[in-house]
C-alpha positions, 0 to 999 in steps of 0.5 A, a space after each residue: 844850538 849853533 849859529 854857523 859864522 864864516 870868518 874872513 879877515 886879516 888883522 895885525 897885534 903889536 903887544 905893548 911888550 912889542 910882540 907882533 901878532 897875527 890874526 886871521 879868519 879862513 871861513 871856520 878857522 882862526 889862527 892866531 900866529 906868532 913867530 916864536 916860543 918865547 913870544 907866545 910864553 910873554 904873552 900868556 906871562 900877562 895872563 898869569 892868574 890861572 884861575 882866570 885864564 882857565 874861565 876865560 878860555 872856557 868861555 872862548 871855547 863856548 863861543 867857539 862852539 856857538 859859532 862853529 868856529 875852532 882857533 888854531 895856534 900857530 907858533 913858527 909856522 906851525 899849528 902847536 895847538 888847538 881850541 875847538 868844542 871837543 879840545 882834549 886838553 894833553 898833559 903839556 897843556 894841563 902843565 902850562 894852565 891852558 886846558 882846555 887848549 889840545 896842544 901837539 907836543 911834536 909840532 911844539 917840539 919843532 916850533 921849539 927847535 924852529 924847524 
């Protein structure tokens, strides 16, 4: 059973590796942002356990689940991946330990190449 929730908030992260994020809350939608690759790589760096990552988004995703919520991944201004209820983990995202995480190897390819 879900429990619809309407997210709206703005909220700023700096990582003690001093990595800027954002978090934001559009109605159903989260994005987390980034403003490159490699900063997105040095924060999953810090969950290098992949046992735990993988329980951990799981369970990130029941929760979205219960709440009707999806969580987008923006990296360069771009969508590179996706956590909702009926994410289809891809190869690339088996690859890097973020399954169940759906990751869009052309928009990777283009936060990549920063186009």
């Amino acid at each position: 059973m879900t429990q619809p929730l309407d997210i709206f908030a703005e909220l700023s992260l700096l990582s003690d590796s001093g990595i800027e994020m954002a978090i934001k809350g559009n109605g159903r939608v989260i994005e987390l942002e980034m403003a490159s690759l490699k900063d997105g790589y040095i924060i999953a760096k810090k969950f290098s356990d992949r046992q735990q990552r993988k329980q951990a988004l799981k369970l990130s995703q029941q929760v979205l689940a219960t709440s009707d919520v999806v969580l987008h991944i923006r990296i360069a201004k771009r969508v590179i991946g996706m956590l909702t209820p009926h994410s289809r983990p891809t190869l690339l995202s088996r690859l890097f330990g973020i399954a169940p995480v759906e990751i869009k190897p052309l928009a990777l390819f283009l936060a990549l190449l920063r186009i």
